[in-house]
N, C-alpha and C positions, 0 to 999 in steps of 0.2 A: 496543426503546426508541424512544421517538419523534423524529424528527429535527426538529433544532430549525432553525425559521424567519427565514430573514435578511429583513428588510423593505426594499425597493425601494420607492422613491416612484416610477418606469417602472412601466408595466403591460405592455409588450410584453413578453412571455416570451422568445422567439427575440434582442431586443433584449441582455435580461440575461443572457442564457445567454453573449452573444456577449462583453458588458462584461467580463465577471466571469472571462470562460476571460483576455482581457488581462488581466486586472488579476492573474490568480494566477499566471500568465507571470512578470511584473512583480517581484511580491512574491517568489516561489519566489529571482530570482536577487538579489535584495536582502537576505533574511534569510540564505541562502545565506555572502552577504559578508558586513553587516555583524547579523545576527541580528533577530531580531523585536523588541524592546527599544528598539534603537539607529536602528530604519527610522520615519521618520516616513510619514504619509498623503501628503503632498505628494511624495516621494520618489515611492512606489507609483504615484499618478499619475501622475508625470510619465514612469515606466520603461515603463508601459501604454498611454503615448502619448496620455492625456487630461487635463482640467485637476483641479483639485480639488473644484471645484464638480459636476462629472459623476462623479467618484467620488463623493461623496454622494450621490446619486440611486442607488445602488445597494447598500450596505452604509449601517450607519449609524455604526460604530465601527471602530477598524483593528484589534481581535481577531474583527471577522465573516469580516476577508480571513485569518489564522490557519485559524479555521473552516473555511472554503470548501477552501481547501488542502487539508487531511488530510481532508478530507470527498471530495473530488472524486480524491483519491489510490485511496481504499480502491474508491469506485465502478467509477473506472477498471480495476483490478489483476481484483476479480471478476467484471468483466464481460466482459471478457476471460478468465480462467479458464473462467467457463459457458459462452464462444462454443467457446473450441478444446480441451476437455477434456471423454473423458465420466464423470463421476460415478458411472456405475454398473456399468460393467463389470467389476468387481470384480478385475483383474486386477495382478500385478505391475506388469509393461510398462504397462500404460495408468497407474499410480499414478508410474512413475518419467518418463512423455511431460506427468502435470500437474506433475512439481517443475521438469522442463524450460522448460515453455511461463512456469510462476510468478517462472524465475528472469530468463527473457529479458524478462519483462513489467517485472521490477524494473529488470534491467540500462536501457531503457529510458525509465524515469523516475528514475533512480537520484541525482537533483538533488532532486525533490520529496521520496522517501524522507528523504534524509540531514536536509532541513527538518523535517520532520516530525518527526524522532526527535531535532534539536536543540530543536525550540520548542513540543514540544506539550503541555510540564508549565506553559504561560504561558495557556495556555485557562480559561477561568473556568470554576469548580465544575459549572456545568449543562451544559456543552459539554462536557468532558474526559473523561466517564463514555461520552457519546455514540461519541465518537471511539475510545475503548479496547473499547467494543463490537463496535464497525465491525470491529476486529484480530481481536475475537473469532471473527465469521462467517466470517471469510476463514479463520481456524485451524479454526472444525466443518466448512468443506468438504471440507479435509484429514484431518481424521477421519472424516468420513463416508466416502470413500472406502477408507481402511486398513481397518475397521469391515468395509466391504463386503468386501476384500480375506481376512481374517480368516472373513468368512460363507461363501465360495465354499472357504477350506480351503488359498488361497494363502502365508496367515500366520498364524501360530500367537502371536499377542502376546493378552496381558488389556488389561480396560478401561482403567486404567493408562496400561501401554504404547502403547496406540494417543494418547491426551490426552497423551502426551509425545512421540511422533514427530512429531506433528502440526505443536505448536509447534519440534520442531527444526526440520521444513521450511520455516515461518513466520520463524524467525530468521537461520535459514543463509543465506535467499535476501535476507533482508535488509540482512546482513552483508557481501556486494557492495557494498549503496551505500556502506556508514558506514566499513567498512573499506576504500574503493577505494584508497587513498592508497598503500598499500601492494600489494595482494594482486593489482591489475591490473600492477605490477612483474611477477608470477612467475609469474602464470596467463595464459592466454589467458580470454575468457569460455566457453567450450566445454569448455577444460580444467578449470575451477573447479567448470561442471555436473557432469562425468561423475565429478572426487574426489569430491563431496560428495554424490553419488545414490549412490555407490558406499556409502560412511564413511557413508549415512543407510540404506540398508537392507542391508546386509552384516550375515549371520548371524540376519535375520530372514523370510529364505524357508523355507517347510516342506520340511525334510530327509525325503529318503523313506524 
């Protein structure tokens, strides 16, 4: 799916790049507080440490900073997965070292997540599809890896089954941000990893 284009009147790339990581700083702990709805442009500005006239120059409406968010969220999370996980080794241990590395990536950003899953049904029609894509990829890498897991004779699951672990490792590790309020009470984050790799692949190793 094509990613869609935010328009900057700046032409310095490196410039925007730099604008825009402030400005979703800014926004993440605003909408945060007081949600995407309630957050004016001027606000964002001002938490970004610019005026409102230099926000313009860089977005041209306050759902591009929406946008930018959950766009710059998903980049981050798989970029990160492809640097310290391998994909293809098809093994248990390497599929339970990528739910590991995916969930300290979450824990990590786990202010942008909880945004993201409060404000991103406020995306207009042509950006929403984009953004619930982006979930998608990040859930076939996780399949693609069990997939492989399954190839090598490690696991014994169907098509199915792998398009449903996938997203449980996609949700669980999510369910740290959204559920922190409570579940950082009773877990350590190490202890949450090692229940939930456990409770996600218990009883799907091949029995010899």
């Amino acid at each position: 799916m094509k990613k869609r284009q935010v328009q900057a009147s700046v032409k310095d790339e490196q410039l925007i790049e730099k604008r825009r990581d402030q400005m979703i700083k800014g926004a993440v702990s605003l909408f945060k507080e007081k949600g995407f709805h309630r957050t004016t442009t001027r606000e964002i500005a001002r938490e970004a440490g610019f005026s409102i006239g230099t926000l313009y120059e860089y977005i041209r409406q306050k759902e591009d900073v929406l946008y930018l968010v959950c766009d710059t969220i998903y980049d981050q999370v798989y970029s990160r997965l492809e640097e310290d996980i391998d994909t293809k080794e098809g093994t248990v241990e390497s599929l339970k070292k990528a739910i590991k590395t995916y969930f300290y990536v979450v824990h990590d950003m786990q202010d942008e997540v909880l945004v993201m899953y409060q404000e991103a049904k406020s995306l207009s029609k042509d950006a929403l599809p984009y953004v619930l894509n982006k979930e998608l990829e990040m859930t076939n890498l996780f399949k693609q890896m069990i997939q492989t897991c399954v190839n090598t004779g490690e696991l014994q699951l169907t098509e199915q089954q792998c398009e449903l672990l996938a997203h449980n490792i996609v949700v669980q590790g999510e369910m740290w941000a959204f559920r922190r309020w409570t579940l950082q009470k009773h877990y350590t984050l190490e202890q949450y990893i090692e229940f939930q790799t456990d409770f996600i692949t218990h009883g799907m190793v091949k029995q010899n």
